[in-house]
mmCIF file of the N, C-alpha and C atoms, coordinates in Angstrom:
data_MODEL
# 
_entry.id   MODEL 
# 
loop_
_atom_site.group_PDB 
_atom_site.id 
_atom_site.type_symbol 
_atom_site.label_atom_id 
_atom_site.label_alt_id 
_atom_site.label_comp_id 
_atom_site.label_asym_id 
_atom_site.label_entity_id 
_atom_site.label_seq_id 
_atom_site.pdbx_PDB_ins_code 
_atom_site.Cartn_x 
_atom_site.Cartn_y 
_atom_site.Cartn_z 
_atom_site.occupancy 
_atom_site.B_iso_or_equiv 
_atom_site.pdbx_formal_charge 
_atom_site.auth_seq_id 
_atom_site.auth_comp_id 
_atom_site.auth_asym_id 
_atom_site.auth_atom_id 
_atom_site.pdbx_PDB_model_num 
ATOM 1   N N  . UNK A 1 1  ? 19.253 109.540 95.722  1.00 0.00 ? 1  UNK A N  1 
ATOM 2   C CA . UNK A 1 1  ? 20.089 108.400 96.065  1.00 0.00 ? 1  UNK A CA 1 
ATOM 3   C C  . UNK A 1 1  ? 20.946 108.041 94.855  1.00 0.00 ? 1  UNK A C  1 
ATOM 4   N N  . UNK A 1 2  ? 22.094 107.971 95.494  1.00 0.00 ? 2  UNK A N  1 
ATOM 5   C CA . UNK A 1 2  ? 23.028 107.891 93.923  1.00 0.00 ? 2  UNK A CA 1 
ATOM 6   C C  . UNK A 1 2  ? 23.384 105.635 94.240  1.00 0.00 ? 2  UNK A C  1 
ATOM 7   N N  . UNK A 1 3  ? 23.261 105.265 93.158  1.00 0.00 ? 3  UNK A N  1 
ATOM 8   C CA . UNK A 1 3  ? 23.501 103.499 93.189  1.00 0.00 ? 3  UNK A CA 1 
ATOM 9   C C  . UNK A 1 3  ? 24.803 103.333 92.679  1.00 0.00 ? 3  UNK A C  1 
ATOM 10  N N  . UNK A 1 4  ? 25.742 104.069 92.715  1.00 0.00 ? 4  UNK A N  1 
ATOM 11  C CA . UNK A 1 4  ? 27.107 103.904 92.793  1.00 0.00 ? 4  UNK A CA 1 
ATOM 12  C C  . UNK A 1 4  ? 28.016 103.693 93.989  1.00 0.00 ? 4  UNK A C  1 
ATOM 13  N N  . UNK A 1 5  ? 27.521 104.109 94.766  1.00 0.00 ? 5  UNK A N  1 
ATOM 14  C CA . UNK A 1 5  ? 28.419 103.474 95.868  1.00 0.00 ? 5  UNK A CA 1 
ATOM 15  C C  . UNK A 1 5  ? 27.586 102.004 96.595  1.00 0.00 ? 5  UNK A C  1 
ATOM 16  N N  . UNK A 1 6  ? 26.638 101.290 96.248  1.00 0.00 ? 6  UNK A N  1 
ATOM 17  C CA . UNK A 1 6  ? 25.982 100.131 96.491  1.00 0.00 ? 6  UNK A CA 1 
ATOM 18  C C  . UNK A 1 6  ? 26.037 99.853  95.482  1.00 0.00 ? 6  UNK A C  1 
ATOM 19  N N  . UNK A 1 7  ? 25.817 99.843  94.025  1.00 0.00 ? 7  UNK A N  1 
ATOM 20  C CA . UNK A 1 7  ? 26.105 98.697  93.209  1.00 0.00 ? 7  UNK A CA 1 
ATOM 21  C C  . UNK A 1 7  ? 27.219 98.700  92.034  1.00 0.00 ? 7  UNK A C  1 
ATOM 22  N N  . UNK A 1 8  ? 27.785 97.493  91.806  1.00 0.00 ? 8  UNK A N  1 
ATOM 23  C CA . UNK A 1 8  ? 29.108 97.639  91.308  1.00 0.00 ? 8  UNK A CA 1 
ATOM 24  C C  . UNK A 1 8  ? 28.921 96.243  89.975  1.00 0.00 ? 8  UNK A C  1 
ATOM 25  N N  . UNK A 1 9  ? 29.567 96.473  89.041  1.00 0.00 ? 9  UNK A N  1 
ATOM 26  C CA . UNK A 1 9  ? 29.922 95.378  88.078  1.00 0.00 ? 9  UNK A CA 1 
ATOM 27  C C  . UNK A 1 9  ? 31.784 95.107  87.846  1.00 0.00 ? 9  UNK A C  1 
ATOM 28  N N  . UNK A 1 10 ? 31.605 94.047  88.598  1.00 0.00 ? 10 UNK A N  1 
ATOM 29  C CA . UNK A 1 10 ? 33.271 93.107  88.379  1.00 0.00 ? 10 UNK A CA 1 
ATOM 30  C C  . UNK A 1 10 ? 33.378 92.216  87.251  1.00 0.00 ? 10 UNK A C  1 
ATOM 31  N N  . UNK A 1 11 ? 34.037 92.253  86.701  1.00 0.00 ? 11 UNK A N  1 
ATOM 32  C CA . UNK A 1 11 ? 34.470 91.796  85.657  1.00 0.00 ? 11 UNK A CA 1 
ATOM 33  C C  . UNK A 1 11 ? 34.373 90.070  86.142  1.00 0.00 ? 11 UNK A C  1 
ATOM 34  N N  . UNK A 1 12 ? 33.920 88.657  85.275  1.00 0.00 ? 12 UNK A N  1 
ATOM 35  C CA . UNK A 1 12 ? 34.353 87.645  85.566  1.00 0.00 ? 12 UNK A CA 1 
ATOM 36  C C  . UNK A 1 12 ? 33.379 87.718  87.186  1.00 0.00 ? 12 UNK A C  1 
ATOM 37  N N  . UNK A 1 13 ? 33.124 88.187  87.502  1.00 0.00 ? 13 UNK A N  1 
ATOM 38  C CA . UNK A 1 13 ? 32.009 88.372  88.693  1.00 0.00 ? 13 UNK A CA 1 
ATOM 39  C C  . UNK A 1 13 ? 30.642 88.290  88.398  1.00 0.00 ? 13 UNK A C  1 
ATOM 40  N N  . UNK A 1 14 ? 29.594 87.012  88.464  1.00 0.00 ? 14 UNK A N  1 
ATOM 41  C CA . UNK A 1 14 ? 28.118 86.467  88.073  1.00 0.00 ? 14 UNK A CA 1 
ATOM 42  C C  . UNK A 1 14 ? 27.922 87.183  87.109  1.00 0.00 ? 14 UNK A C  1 
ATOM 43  N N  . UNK A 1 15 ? 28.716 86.563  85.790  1.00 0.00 ? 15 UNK A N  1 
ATOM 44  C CA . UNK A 1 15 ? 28.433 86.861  84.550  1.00 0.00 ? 15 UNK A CA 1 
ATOM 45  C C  . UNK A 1 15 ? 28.543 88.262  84.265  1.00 0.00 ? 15 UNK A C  1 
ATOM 46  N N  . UNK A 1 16 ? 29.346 88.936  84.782  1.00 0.00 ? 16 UNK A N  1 
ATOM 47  C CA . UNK A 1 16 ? 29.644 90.951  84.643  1.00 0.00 ? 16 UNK A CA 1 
ATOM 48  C C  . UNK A 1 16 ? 28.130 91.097  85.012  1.00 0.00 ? 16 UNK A C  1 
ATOM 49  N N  . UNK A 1 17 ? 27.528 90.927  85.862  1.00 0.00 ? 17 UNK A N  1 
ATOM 50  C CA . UNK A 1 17 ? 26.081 91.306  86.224  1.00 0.00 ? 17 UNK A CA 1 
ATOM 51  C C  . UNK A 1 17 ? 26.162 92.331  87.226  1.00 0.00 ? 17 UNK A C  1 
ATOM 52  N N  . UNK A 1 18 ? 25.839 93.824  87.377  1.00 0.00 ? 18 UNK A N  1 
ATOM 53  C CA . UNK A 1 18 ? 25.257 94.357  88.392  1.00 0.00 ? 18 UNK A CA 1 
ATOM 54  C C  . UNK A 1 18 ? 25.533 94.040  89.518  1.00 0.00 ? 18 UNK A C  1 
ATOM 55  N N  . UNK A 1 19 ? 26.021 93.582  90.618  1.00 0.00 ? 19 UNK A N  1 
ATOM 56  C CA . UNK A 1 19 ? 26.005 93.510  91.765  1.00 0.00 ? 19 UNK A CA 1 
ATOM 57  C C  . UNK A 1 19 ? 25.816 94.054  93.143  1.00 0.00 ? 19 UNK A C  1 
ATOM 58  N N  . UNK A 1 20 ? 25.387 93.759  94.622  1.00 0.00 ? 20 UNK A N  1 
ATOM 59  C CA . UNK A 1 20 ? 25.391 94.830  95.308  1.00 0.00 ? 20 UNK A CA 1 
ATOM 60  C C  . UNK A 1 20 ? 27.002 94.808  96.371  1.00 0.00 ? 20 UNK A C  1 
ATOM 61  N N  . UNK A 1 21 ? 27.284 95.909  95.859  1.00 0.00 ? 21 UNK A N  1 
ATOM 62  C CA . UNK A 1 21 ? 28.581 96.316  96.590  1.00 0.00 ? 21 UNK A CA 1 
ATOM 63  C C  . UNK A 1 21 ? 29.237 95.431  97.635  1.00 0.00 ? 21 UNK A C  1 
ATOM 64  N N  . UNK A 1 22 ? 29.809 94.602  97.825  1.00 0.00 ? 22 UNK A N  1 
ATOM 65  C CA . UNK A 1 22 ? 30.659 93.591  98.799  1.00 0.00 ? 22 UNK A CA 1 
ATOM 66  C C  . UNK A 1 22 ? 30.027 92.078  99.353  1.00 0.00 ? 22 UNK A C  1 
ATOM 67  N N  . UNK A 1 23 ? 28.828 91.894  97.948  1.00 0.00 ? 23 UNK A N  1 
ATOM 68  C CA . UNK A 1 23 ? 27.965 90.507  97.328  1.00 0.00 ? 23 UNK A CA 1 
ATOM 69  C C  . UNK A 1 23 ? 28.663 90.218  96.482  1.00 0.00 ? 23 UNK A C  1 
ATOM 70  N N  . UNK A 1 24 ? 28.015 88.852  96.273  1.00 0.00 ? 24 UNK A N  1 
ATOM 71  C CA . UNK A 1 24 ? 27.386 88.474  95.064  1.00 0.00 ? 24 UNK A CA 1 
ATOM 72  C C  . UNK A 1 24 ? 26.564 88.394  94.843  1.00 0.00 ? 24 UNK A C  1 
ATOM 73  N N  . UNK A 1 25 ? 25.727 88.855  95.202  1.00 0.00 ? 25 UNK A N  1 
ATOM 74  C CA . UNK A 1 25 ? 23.809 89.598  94.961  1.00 0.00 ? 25 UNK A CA 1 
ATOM 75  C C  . UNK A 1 25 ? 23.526 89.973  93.929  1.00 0.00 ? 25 UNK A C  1 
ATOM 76  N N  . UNK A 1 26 ? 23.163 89.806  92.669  1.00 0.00 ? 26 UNK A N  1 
ATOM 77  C CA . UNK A 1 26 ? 22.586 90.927  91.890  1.00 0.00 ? 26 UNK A CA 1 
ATOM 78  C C  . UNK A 1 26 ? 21.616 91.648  91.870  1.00 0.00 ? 26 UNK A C  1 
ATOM 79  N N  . UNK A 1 27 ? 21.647 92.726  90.927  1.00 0.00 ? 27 UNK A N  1 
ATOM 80  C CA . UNK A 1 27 ? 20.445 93.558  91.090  1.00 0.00 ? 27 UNK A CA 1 
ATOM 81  C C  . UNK A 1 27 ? 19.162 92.550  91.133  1.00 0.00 ? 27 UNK A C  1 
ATOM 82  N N  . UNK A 1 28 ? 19.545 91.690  89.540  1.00 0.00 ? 28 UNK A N  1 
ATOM 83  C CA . UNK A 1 28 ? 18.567 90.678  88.533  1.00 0.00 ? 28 UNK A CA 1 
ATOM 84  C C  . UNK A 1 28 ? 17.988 89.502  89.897  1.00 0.00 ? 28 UNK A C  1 
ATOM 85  N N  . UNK A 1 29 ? 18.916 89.373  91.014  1.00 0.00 ? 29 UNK A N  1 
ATOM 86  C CA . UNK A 1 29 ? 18.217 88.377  92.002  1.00 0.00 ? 29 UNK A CA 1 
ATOM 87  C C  . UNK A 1 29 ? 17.592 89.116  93.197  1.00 0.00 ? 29 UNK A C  1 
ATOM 88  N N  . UNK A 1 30 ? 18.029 90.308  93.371  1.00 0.00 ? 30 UNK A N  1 
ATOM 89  C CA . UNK A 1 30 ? 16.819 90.905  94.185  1.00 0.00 ? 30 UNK A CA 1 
ATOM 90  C C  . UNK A 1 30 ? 15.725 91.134  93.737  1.00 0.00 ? 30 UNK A C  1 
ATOM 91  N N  . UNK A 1 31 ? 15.502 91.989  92.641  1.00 0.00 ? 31 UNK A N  1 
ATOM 92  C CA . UNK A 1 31 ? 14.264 91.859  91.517  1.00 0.00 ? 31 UNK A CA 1 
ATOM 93  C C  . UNK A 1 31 ? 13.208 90.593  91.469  1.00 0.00 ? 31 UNK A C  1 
ATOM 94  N N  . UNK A 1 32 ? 14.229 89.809  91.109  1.00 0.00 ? 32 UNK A N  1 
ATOM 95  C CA . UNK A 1 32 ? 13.667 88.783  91.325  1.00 0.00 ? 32 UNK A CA 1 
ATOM 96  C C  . UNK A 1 32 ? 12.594 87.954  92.417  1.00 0.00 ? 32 UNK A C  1 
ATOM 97  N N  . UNK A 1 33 ? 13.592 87.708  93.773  1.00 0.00 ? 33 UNK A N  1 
ATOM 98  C CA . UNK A 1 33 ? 12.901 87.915  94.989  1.00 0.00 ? 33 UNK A CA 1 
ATOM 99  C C  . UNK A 1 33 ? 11.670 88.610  95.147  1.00 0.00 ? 33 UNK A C  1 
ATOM 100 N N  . UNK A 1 34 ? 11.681 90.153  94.439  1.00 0.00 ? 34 UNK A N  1 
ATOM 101 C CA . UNK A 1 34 ? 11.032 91.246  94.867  1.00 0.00 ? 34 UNK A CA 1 
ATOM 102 C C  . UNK A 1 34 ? 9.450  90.915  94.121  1.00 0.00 ? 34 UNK A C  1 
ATOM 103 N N  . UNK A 1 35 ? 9.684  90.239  93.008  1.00 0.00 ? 35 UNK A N  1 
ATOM 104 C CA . UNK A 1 35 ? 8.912  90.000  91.940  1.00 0.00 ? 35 UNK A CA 1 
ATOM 105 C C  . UNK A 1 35 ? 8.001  88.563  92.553  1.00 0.00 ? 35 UNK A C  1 
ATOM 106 N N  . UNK A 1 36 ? 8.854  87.815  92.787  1.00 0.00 ? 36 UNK A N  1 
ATOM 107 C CA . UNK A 1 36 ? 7.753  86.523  93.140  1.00 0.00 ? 36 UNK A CA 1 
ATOM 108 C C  . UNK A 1 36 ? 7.359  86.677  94.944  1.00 0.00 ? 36 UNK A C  1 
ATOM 109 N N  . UNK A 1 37 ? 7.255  88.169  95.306  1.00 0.00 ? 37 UNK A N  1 
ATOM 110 C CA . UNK A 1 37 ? 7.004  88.259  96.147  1.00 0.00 ? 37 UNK A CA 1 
ATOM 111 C C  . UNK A 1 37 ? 7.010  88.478  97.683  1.00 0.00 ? 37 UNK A C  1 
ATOM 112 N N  . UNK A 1 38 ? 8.603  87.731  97.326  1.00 0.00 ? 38 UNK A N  1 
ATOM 113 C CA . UNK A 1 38 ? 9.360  88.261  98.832  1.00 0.00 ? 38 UNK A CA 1 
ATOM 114 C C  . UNK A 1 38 ? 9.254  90.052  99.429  1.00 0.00 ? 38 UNK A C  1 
ATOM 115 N N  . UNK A 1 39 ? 9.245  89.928  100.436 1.00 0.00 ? 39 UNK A N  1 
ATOM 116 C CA . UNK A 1 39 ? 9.384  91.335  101.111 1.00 0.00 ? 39 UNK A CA 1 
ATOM 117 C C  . UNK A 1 39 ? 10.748 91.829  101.452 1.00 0.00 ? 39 UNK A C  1 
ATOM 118 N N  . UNK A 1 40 ? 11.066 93.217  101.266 1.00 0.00 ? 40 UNK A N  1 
ATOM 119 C CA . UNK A 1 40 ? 12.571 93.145  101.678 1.00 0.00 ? 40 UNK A CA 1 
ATOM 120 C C  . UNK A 1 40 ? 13.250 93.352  103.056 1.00 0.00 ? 40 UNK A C  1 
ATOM 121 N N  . UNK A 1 41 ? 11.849 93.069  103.615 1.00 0.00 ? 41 UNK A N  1 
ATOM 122 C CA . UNK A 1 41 ? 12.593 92.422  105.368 1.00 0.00 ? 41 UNK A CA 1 
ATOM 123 C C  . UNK A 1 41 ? 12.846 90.753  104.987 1.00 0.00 ? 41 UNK A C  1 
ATOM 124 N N  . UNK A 1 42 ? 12.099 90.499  104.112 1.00 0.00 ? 42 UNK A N  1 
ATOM 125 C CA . UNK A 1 42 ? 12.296 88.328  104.153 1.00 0.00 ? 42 UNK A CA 1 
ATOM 126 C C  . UNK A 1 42 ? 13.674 88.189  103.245 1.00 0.00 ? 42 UNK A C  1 
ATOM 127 N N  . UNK A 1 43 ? 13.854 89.263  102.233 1.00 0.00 ? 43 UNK A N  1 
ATOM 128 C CA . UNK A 1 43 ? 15.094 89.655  101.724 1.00 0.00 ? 43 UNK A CA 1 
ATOM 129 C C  . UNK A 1 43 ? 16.407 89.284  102.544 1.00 0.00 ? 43 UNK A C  1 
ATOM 130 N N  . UNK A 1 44 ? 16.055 90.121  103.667 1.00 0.00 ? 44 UNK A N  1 
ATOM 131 C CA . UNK A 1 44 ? 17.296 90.721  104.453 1.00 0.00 ? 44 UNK A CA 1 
ATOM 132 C C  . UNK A 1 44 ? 17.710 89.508  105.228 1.00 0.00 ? 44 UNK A C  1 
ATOM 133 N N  . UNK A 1 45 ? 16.300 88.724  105.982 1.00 0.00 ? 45 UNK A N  1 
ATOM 134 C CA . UNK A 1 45 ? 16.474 87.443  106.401 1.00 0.00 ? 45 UNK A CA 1 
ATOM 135 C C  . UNK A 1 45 ? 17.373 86.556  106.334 1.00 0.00 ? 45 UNK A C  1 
ATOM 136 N N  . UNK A 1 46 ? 16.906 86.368  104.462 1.00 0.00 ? 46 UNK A N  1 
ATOM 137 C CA . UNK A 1 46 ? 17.690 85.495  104.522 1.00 0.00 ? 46 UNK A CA 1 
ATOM 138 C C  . UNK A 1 46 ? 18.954 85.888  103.688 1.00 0.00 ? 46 UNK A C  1 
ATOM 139 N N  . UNK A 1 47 ? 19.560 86.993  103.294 1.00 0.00 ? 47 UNK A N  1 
ATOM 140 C CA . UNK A 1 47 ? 20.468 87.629  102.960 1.00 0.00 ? 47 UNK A CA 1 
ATOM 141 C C  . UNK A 1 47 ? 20.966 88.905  104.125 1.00 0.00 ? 47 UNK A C  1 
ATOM 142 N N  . UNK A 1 48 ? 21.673 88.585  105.140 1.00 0.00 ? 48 UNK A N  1 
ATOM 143 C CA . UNK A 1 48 ? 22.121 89.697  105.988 1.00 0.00 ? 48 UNK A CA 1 
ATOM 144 C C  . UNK A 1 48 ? 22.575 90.559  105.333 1.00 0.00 ? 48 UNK A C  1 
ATOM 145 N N  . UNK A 1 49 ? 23.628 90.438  104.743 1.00 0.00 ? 49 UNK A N  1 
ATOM 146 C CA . UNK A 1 49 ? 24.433 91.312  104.478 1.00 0.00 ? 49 UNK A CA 1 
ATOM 147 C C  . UNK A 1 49 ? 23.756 92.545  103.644 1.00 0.00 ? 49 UNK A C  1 
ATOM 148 N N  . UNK A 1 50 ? 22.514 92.342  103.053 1.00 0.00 ? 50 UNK A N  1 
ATOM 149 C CA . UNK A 1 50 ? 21.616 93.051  102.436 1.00 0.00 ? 50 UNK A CA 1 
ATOM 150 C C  . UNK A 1 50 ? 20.797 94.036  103.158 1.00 0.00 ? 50 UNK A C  1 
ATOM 151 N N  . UNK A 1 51 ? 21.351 94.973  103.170 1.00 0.00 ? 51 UNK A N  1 
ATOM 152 C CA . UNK A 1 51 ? 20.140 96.301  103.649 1.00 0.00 ? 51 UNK A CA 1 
ATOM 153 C C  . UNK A 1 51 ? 19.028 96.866  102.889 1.00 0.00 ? 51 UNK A C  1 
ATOM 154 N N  . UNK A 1 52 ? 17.776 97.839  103.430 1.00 0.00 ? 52 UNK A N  1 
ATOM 155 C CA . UNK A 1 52 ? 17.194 98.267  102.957 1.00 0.00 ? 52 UNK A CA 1 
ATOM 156 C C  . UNK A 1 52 ? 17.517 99.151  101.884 1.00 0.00 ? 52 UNK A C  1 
ATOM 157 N N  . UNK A 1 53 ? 18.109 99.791  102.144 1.00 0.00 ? 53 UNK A N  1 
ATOM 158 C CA . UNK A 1 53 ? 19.283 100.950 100.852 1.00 0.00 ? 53 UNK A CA 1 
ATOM 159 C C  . UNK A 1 53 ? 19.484 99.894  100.127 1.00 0.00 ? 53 UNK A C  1 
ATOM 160 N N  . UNK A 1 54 ? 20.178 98.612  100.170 1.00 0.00 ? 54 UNK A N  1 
ATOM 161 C CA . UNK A 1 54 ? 21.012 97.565  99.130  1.00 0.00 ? 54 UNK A CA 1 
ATOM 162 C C  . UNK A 1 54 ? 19.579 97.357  97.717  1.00 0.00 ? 54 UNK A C  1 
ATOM 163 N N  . UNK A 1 55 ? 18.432 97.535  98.727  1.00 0.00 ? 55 UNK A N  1 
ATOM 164 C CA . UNK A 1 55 ? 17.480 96.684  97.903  1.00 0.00 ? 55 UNK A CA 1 
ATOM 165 C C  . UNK A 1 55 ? 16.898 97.972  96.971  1.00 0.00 ? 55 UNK A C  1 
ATOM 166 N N  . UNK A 1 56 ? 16.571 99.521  97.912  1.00 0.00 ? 56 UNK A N  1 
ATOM 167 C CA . UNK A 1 56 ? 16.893 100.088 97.468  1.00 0.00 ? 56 UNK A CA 1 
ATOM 168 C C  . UNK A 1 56 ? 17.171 100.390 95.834  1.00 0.00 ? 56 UNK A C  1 
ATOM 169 N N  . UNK A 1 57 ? 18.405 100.326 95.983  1.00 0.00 ? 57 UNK A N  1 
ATOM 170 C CA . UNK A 1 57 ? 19.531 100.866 95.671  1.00 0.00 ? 57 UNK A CA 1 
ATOM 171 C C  . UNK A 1 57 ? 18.861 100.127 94.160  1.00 0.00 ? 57 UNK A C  1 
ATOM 172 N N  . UNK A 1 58 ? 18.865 98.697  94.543  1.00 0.00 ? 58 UNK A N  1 
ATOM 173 C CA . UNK A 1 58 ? 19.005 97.687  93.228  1.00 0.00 ? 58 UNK A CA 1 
ATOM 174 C C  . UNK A 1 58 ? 17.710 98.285  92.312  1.00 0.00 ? 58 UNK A C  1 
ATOM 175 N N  . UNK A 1 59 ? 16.641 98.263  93.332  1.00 0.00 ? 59 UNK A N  1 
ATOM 176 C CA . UNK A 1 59 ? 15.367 98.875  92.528  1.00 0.00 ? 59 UNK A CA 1 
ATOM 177 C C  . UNK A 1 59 ? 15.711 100.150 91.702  1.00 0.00 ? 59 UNK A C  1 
ATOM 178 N N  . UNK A 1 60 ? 16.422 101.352 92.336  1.00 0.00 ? 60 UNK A N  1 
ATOM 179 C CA . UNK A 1 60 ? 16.756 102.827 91.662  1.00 0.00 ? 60 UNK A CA 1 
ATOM 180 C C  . UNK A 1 60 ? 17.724 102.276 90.262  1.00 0.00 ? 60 UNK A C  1 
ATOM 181 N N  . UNK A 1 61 ? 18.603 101.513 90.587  1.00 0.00 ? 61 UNK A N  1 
ATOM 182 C CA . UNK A 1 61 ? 19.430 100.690 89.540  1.00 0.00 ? 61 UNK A CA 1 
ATOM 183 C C  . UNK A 1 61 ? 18.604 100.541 88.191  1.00 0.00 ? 61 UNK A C  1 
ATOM 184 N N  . UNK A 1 62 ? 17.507 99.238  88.474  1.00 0.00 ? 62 UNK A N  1 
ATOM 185 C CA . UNK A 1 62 ? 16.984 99.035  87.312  1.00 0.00 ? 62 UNK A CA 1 
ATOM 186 C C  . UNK A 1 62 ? 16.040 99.875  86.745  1.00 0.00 ? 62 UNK A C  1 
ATOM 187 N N  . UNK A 1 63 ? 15.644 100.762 87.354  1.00 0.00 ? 63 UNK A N  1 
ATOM 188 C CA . UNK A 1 63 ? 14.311 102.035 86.829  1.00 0.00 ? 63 UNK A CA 1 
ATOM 189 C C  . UNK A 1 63 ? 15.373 103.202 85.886  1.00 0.00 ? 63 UNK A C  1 
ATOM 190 N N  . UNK A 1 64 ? 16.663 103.140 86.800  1.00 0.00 ? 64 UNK A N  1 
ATOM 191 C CA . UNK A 1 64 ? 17.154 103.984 85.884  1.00 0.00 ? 64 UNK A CA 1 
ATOM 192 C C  . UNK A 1 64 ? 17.760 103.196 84.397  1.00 0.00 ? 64 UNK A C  1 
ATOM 193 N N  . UNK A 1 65 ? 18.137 102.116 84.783  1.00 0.00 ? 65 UNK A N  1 
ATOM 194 C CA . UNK A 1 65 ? 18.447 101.441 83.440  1.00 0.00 ? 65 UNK A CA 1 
ATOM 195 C C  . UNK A 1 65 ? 17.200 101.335 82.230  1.00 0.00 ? 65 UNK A C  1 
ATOM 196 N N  . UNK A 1 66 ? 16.220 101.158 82.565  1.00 0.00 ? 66 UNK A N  1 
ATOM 197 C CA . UNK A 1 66 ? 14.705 101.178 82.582  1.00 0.00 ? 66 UNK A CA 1 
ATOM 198 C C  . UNK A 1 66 ? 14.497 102.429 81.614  1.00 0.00 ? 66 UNK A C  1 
ATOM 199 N N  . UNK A 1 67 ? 14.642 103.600 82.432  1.00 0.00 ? 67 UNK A N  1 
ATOM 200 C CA . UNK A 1 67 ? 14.388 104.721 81.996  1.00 0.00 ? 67 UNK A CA 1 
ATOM 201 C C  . UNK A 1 67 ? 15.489 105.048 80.586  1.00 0.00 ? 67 UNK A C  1 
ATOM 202 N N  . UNK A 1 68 ? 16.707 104.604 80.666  1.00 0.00 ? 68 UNK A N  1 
ATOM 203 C CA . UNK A 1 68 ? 17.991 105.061 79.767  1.00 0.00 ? 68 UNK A CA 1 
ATOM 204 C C  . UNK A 1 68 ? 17.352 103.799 78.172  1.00 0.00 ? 68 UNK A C  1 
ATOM 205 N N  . UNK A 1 69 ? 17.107 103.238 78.564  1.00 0.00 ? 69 UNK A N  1 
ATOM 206 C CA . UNK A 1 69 ? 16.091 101.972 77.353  1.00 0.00 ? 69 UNK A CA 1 
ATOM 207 C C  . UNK A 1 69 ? 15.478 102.400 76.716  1.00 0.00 ? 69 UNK A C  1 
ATOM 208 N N  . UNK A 1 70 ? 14.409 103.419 77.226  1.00 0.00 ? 70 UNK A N  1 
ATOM 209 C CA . UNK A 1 70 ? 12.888 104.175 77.141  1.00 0.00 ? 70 UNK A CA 1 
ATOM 210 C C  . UNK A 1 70 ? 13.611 105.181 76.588  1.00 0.00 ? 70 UNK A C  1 
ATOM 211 N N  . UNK A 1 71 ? 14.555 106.410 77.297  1.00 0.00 ? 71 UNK A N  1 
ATOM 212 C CA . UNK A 1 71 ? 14.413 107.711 76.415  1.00 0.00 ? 71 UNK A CA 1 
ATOM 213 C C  . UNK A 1 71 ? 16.226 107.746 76.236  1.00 0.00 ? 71 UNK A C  1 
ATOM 214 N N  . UNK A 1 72 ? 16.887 106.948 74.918  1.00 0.00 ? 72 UNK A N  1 
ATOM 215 C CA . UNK A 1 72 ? 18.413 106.711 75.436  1.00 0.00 ? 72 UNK A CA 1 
ATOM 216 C C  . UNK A 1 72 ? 19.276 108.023 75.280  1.00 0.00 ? 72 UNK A C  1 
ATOM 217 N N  . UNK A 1 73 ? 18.448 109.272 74.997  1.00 0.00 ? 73 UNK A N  1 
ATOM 218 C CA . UNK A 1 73 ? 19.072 110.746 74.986  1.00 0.00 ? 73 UNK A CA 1 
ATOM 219 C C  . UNK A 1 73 ? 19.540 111.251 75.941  1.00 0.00 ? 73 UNK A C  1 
# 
């Protein structure tokens, strides 16, 4: 799964943060969600516009950022 065509950073857009593609979602607030527990059907709930891929996507996002931290070669 490539997170380039779901997540995007706009300039002047929630602080140049990560975003998911045609949101203002960030990665950092799905995580979030994901973290205190929400599920990413309760995600989607209450964020339509958010798909499973979106959430996805955000998770592959930060593991790879994650990973580039850990080994930056």
């Amino acid at each position: 799964m490539s997170t380039a065509s779901e997540i995007e950073v706009r300039p002047g857009v929630r602080g140049d943060k990560p975003d998911i593609v045609g949101t203002r979602i960030t990665v950092y607030d799905v995580l979030d969600y994901l973290a205190a527990g929400m599920s990413s059907e309760q995600i989607i709930v209450d964020f339509p516009e958010l798909t499973d891929g979106s959430i996805r996507a955000a998770l592959k996002f930060a593991a790879d950022r994650e990973r580039r931290l850990v080994n930056p070669s």
